[in-house]
NUDREN-660173 format. One line per 8 residues: number of its first residue (from 0); their letters; for each residue x, y, z of N, C-alpha, C, O, CB. Coordinates in Angstrom, 3 decimals. Glycine has a CB too. Example, Ala and Ser with C-alpha at 12.3 -4.5 7.8 and 13.67 -1.06 7.14 Angstrom:
2
0> as> 13.190:-5.690:7.800:12.300:-4.500:7.800:13.200:-3.300:7.800:14.236:-3.319:8.465:11.308:-4.473:9.046; 12.850:-2.250:7.080:13.670:-1.060:7.140:12.900:0.030:7.870:13.409:1.138:8.039:14.084:-0.598:5.725 .
This chain:
168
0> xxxxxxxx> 6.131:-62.980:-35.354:5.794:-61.613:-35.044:4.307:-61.544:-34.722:3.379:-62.068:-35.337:6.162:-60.668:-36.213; 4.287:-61.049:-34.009:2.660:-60.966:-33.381:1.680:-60.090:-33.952:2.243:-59.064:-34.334:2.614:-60.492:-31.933; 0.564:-60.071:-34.147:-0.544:-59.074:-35.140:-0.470:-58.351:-33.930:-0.488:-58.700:-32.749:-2.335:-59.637:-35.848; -0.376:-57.195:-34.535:-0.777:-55.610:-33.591:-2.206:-54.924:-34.050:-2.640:-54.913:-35.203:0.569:-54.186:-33.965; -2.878:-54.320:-32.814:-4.570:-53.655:-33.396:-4.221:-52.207:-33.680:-3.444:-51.291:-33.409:-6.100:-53.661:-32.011; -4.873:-52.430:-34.119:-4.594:-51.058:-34.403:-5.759:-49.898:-34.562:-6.525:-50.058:-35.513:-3.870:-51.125:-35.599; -5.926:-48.957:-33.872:-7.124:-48.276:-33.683:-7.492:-47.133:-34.614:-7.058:-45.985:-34.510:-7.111:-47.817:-32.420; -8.267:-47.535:-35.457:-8.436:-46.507:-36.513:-9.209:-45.257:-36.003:-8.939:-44.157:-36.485:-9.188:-47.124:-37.728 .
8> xxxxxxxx> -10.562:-45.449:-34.639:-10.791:-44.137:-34.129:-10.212:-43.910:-33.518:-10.966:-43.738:-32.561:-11.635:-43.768:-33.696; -8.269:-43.508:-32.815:-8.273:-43.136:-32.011:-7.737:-41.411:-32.577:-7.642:-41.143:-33.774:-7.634:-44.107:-31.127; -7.499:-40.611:-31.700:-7.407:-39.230:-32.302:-5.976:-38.976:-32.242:-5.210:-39.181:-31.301:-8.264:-38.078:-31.538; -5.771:-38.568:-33.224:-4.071:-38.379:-33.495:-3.913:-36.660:-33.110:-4.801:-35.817:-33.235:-3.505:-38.795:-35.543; -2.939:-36.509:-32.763:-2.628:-35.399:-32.607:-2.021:-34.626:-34.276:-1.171:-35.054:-35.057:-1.629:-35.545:-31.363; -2.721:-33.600:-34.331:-2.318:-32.635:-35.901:-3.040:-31.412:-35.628:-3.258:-30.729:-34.627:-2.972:-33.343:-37.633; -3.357:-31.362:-36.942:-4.226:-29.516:-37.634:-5.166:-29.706:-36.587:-5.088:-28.773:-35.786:-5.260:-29.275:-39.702; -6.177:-30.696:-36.223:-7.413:-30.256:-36.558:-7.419:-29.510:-34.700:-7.992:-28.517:-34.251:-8.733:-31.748:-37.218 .
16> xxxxxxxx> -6.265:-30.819:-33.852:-6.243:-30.072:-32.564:-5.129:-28.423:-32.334:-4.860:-28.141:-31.167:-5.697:-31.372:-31.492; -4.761:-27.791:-33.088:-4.018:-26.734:-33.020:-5.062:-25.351:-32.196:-4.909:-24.726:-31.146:-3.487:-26.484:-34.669; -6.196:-25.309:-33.366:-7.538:-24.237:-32.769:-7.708:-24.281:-31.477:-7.603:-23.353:-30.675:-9.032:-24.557:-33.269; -8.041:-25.663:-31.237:-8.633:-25.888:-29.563:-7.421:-25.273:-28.766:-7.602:-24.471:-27.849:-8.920:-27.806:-28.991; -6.075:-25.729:-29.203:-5.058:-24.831:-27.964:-5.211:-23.544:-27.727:-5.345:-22.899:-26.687:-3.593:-24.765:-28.232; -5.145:-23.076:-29.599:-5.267:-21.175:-29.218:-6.368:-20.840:-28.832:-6.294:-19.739:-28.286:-5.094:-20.060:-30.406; -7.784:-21.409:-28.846:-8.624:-20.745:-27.890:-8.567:-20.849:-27.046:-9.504:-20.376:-26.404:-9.517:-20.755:-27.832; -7.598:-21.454:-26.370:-7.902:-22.118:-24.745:-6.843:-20.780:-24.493:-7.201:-20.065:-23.557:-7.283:-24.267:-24.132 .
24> xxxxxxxx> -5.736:-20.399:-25.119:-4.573:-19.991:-24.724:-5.282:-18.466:-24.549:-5.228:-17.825:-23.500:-3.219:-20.303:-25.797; -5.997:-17.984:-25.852:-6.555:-16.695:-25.959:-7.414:-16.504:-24.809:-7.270:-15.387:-24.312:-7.283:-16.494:-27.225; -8.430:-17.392:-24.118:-9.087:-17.620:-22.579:-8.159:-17.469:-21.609:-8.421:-16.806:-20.605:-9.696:-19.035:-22.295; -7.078:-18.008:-21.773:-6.503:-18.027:-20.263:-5.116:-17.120:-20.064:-4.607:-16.938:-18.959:-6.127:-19.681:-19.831; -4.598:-16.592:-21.286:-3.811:-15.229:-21.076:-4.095:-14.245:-21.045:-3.157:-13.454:-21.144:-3.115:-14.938:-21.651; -5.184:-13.779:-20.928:-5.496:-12.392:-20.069:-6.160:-12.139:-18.922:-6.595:-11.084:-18.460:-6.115:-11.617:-20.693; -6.187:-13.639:-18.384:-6.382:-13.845:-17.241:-5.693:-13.616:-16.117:-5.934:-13.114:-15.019:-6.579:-14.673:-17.255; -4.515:-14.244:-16.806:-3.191:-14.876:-16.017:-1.990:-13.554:-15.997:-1.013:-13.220:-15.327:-2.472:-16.487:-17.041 .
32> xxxxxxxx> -2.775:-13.070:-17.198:-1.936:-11.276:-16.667:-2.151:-10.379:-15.927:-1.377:-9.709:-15.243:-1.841:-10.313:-17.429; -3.907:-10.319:-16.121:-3.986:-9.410:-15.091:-4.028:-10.038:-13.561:-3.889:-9.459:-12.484:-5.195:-8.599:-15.383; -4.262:-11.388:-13.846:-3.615:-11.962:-12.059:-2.189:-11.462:-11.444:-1.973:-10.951:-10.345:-3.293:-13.811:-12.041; -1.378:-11.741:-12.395:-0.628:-11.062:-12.546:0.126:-9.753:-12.126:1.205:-9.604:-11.553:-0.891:-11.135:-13.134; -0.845:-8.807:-12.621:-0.747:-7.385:-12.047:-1.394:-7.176:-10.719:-1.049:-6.175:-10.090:-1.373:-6.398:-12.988; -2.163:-7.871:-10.273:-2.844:-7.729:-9.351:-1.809:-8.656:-8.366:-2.289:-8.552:-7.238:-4.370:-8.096:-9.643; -0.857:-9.331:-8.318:-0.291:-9.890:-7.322:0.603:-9.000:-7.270:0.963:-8.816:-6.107:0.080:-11.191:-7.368; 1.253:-8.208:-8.189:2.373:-7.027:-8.050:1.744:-6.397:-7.295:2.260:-6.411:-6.177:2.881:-6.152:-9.223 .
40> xxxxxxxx> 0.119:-5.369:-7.407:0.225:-4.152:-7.280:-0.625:-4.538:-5.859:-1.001:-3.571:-5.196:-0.292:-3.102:-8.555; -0.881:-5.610:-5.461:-1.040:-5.450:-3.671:0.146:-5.953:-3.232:0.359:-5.732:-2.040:-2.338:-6.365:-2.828; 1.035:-6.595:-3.852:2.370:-6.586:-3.023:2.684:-5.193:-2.228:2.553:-4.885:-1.044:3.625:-6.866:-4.064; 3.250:-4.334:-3.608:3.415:-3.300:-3.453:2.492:-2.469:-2.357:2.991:-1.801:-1.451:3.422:-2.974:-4.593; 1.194:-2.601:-2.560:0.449:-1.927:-1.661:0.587:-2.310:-0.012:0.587:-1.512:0.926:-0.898:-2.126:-2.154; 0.741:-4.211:0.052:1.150:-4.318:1.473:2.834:-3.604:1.995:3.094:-3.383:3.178:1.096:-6.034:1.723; 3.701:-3.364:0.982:4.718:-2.442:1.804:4.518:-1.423:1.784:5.105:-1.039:2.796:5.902:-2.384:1.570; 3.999:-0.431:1.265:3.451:0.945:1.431:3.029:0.745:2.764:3.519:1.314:3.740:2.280:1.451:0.402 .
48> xxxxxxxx> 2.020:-0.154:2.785:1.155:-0.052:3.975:1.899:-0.364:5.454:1.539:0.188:6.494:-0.043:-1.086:3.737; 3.037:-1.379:5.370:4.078:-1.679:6.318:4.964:-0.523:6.729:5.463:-0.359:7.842:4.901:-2.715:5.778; 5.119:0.469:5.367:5.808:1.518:5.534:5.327:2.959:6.846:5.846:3.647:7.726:5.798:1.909:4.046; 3.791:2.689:6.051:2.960:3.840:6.720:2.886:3.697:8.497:2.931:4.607:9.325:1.280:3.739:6.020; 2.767:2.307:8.702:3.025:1.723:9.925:3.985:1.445:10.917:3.819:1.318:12.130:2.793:1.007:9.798; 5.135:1.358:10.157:6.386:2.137:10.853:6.607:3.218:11.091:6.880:3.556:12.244:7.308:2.078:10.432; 6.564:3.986:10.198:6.614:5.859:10.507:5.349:6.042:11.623:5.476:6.903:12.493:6.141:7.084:8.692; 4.467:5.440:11.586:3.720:6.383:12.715:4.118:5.204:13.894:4.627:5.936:14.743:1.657:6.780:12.424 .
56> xxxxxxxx> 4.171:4.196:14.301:4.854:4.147:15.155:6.425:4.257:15.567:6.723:4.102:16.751:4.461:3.442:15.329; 7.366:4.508:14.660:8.610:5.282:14.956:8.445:6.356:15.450:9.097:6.760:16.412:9.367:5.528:14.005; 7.202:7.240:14.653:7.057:8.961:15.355:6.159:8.810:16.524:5.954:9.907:17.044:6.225:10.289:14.209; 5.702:8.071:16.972:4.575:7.629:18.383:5.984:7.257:19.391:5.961:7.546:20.587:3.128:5.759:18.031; 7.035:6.673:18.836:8.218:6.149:20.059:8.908:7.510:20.260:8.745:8.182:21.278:9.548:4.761:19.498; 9.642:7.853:19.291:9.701:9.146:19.196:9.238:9.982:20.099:10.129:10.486:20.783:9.259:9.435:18.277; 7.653:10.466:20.467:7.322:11.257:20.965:6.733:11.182:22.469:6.004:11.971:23.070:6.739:11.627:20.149; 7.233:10.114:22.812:7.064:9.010:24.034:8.169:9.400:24.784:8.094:9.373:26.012:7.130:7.310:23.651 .
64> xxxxxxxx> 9.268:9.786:24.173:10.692:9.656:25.095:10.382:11.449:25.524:9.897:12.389:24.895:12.663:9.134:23.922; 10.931:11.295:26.868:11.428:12.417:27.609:12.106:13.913:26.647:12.946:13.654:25.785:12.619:11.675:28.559; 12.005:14.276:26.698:12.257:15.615:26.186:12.389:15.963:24.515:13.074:16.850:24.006:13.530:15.982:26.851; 11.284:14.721:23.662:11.396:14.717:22.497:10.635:16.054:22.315:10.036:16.671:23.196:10.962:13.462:21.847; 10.783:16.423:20.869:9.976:18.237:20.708:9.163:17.286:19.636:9.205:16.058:19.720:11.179:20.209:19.891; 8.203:18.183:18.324:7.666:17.828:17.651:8.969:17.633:16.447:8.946:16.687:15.660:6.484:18.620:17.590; 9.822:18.429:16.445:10.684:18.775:15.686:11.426:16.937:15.192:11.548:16.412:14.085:11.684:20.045:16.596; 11.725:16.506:16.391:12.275:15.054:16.538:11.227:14.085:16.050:11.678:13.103:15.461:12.659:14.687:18.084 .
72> xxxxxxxx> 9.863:14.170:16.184:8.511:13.172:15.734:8.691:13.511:14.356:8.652:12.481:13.683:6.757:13.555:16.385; 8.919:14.792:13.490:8.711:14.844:12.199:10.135:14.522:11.384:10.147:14.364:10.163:8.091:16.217:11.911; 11.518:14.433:12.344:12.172:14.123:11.575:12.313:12.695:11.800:13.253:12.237:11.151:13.148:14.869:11.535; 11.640:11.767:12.562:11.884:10.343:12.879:10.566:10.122:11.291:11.169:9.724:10.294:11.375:9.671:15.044; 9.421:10.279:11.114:8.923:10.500:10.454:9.252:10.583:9.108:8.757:9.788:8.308:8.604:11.097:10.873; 10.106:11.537:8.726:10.535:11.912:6.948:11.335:10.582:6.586:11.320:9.861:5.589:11.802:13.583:6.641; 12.252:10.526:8.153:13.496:9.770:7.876:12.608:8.533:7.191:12.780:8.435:5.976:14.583:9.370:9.377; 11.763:7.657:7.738:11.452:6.552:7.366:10.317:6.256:6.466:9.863:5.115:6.376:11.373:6.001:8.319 .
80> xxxxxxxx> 9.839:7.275:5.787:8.764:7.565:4.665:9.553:7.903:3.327:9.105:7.894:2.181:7.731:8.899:5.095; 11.028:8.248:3.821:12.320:8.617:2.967:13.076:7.162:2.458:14.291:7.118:2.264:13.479:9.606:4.015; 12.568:6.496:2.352:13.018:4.872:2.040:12.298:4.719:0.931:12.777:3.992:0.061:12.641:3.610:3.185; 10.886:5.410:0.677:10.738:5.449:-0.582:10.572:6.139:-1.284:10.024:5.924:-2.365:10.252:5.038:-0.863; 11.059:7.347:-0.830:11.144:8.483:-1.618:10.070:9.612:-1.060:10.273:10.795:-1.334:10.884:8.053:-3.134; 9.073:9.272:-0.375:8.194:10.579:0.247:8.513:11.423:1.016:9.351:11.159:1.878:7.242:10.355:0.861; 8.129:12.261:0.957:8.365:13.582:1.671:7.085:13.840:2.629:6.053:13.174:2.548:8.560:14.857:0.539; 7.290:14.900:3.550:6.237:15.240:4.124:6.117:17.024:3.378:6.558:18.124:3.711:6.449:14.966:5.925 .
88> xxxxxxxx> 5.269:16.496:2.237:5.610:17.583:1.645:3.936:17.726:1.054:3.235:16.724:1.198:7.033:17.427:0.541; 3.426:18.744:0.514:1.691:18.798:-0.333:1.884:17.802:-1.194:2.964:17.811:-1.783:1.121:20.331:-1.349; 0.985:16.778:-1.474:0.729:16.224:-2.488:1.376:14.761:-2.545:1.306:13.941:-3.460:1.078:17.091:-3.460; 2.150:14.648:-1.076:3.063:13.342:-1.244:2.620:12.892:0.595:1.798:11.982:0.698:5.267:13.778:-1.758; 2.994:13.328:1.528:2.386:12.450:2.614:2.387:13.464:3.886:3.372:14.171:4.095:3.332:10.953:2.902; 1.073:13.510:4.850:1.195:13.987:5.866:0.996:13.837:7.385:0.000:13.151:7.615:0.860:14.565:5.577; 1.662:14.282:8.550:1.393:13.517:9.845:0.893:14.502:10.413:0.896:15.681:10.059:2.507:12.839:10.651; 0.180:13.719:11.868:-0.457:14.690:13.108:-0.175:13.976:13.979:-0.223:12.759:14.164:-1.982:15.100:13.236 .
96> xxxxxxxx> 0.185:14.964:14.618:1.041:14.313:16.302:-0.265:15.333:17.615:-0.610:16.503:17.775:3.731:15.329:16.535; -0.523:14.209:18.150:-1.563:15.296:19.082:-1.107:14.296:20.751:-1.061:13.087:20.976:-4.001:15.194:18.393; -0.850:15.474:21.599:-0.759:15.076:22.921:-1.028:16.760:23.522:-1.051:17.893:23.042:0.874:14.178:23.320; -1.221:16.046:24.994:-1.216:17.125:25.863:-2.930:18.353:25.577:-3.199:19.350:26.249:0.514:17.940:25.431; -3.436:18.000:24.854:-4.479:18.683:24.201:-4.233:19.906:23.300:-5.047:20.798:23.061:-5.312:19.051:25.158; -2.959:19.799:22.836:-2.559:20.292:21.395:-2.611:19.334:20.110:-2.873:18.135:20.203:-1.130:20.747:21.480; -2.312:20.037:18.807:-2.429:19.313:17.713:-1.258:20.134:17.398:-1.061:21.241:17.900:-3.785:19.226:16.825; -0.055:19.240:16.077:0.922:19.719:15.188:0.315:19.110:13.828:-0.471:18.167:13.924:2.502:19.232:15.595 .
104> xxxxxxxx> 0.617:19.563:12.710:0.528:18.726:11.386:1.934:19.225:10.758:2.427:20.345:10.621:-0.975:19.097:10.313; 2.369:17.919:10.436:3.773:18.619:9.559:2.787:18.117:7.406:1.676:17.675:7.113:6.239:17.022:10.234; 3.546:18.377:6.871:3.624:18.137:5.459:1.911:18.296:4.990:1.200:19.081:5.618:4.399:16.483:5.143; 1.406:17.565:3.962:0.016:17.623:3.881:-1.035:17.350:4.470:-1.703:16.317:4.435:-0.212:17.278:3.260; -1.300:19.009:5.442:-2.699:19.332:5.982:-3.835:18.587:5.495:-4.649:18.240:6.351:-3.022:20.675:5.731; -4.058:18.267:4.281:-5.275:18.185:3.573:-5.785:16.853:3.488:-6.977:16.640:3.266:-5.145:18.708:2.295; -4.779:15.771:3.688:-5.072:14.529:4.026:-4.683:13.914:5.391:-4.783:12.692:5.500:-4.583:13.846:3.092; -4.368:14.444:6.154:-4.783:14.154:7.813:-5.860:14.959:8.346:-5.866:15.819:9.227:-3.569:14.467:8.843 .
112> xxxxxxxx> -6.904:14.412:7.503:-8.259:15.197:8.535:-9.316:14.205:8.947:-9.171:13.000:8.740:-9.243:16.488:7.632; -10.258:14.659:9.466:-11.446:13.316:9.435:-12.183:13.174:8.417:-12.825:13.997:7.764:-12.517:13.322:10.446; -12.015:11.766:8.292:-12.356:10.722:9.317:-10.845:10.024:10.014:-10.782:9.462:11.108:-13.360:9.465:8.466; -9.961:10.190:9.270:-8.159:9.598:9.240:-7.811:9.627:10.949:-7.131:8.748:11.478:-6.735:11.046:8.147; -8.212:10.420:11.463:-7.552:10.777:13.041:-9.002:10.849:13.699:-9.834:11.756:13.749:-6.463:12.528:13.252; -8.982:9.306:14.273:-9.941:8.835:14.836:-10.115:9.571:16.763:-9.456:10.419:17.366:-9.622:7.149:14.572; -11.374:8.675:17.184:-10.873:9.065:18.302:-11.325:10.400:19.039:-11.669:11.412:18.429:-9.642:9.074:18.046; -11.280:10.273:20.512:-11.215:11.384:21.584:-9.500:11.702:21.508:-8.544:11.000:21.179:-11.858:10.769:23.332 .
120> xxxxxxxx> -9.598:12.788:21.872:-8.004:13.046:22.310:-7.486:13.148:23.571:-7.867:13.655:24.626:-7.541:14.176:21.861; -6.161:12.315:23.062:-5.468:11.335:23.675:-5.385:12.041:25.379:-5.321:13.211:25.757:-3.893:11.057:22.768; -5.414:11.026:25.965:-5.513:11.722:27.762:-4.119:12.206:28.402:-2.978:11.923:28.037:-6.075:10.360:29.029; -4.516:12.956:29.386:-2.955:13.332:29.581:-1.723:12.391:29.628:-2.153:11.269:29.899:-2.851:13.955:30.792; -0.829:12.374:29.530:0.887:11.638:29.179:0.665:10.581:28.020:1.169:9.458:27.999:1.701:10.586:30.758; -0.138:11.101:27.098:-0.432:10.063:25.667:-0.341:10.805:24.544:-0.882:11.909:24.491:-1.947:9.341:25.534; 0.613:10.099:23.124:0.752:10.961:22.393:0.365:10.051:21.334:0.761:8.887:21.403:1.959:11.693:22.429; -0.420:10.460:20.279:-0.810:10.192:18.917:-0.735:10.465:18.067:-1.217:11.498:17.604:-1.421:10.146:18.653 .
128> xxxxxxxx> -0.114:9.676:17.511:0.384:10.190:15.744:0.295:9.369:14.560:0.544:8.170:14.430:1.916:10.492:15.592; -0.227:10.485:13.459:-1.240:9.454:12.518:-0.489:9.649:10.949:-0.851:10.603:10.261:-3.271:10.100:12.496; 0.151:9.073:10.635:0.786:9.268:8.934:-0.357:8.700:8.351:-1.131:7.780:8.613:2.393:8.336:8.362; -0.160:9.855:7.160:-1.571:9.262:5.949:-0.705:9.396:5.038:0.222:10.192:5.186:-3.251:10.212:5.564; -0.850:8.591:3.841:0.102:8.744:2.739:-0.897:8.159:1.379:-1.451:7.060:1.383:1.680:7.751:3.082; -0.986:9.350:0.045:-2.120:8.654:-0.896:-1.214:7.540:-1.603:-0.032:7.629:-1.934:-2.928:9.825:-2.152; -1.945:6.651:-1.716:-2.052:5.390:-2.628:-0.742:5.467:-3.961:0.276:4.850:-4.277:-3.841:5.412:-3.384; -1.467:6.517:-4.384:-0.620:7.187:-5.397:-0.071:8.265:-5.676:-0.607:9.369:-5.575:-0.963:7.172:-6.140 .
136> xxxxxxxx> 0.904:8.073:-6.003:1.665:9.267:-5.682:2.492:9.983:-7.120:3.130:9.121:-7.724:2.784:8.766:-4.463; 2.571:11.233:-7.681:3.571:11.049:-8.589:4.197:9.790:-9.581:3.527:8.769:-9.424:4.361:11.378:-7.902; 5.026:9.662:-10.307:5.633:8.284:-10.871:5.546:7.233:-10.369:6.365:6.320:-10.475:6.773:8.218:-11.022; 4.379:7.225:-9.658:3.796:5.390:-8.912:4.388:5.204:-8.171:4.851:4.069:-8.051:3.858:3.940:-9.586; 4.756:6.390:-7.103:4.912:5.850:-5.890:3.770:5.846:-4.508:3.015:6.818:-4.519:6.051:6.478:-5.588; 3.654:5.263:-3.816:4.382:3.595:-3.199:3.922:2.822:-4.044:4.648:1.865:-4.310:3.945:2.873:-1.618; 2.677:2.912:-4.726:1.886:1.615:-5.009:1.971:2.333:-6.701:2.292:3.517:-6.812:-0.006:1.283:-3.989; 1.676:1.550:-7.852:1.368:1.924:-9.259:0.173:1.962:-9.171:-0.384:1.985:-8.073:1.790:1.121:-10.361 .
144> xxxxxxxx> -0.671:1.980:-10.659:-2.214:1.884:-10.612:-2.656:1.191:-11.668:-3.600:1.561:-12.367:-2.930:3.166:-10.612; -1.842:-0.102:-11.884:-1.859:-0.843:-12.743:-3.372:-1.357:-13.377:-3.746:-1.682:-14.504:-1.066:-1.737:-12.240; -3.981:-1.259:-12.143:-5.724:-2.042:-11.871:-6.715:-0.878:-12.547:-7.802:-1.081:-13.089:-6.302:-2.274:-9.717; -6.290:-0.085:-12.430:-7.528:1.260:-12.582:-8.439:0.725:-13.902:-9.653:0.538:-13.814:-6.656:3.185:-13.056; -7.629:0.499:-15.187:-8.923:-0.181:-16.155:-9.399:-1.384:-16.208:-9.734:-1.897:-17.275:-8.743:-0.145:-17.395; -9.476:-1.895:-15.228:-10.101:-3.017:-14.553:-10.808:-3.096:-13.625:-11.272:-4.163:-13.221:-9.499:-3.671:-14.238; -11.133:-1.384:-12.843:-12.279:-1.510:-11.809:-11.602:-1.240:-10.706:-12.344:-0.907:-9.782:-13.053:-2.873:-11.686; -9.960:-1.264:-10.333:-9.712:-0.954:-8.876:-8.786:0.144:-9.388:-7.728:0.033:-10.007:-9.048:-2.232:-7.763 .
152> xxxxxxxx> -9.436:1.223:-8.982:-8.512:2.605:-8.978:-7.707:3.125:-7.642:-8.368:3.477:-6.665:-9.498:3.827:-9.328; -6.555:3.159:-7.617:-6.198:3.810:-6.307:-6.066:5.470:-5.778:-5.743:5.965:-4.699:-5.001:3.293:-6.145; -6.635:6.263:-7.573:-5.915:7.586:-7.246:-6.326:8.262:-6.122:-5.523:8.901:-5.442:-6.021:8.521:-8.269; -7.867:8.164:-5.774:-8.347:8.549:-4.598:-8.399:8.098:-3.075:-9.129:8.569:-2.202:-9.243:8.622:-4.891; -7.274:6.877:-2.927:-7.087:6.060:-2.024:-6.107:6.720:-0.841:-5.210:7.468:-1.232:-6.599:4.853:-2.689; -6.236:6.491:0.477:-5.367:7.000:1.149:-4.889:6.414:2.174:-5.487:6.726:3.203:-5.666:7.938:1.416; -3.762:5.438:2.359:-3.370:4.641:3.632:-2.804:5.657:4.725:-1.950:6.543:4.755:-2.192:3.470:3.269; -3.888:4.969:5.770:-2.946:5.850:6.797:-3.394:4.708:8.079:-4.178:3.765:8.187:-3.510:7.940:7.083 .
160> xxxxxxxx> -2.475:5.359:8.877:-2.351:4.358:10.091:-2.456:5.535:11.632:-2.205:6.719:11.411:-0.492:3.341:9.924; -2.681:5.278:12.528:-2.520:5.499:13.841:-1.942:5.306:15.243:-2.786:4.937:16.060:-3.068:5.417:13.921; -1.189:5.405:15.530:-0.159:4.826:16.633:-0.284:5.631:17.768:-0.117:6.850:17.712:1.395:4.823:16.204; -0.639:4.877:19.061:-1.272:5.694:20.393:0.108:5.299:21.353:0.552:4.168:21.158:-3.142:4.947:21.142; 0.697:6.008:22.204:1.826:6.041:23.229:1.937:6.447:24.749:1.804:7.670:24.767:2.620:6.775:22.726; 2.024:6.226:25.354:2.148:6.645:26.632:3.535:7.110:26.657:4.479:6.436:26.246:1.810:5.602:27.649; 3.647:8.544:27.264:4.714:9.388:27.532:5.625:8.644:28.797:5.095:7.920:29.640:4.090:10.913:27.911; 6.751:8.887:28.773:8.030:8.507:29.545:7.862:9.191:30.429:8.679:9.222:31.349:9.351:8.655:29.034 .
């Protein structure tokens, strides 16, 4: 049988390494949570934002075709802001459709204003229409506000988008 060495400094695993894990663990789980929340709550924020971007160009195609009214831009509009529950209603999301050198606003006036609706207005046979929708909404819709005690608040946030068309 052969002599084996045997290493009297080498470090055994026990008590004394247990501490070193939980501080490491107490360092790196509240890290890894609020990474965490923060990969949810811009998920969430990039489909809001995909959302906002369909409705105004659905209501820009919309108002492109031949004998569309405003009536047809705001219901192409609800319809697809209605996927997550918004309305074009005060306090939840609002559009402006401008052609011809008129303006319409359906739902909330108060957040389609400037700076949101950029721009000269639109030249003759061009129609523009701008959905703004806040960040937050009621029971966290589109986006939650998971971040707010951490420095990124969304309550005062407002996605909106712009979609320019040439008339049929």
């Amino acid at each position: 049988m052969r002599n084996r060495l045997i290493r009297t400094n080498a470090r055994q695993p026990g008590p004394a390494r247990r501490g070193v894990v939980l501080m490491e663990m107490l360092i790196v789980l509240p890290a890894l949570f609020v990474g965490t929340l923060a990969i949810f709550e811009f998920a969430l924020l990039g489909v809001a934002l995909q959302l906002v971007v369909t409705a105004a160009t659905e209501g820009a195609r919309t108002a492109a075709l031949v004998g569309a009214t405003t009536a047809d831009v705001e219901d192409r509009i609800a319809l697809v802001l209605n996927v997550q529950g918004i309305l074009l209603v005060a306090g939840e999301a609002g559009a402006q459709v401008d052609y011809n050198g008129s303006s319409t606003q359906f739902g909330d006036a108060t957040i389609v204003t400037a700076p949101r609706v950029t721009g000269p207005s639109p030249n003759a046979g061009e129609t523009r229409v701008t959905v703004c929708v806040p960040a937050l909404i009621l029971n966290n819709r589109p986006v939650p506000n998971w971040l707010a005690a951490f420095g990124l608040d969304l309550s005062t946030r407002v996605i909106h988008y712009t979609a320019l068309t040439v008339l049929e």
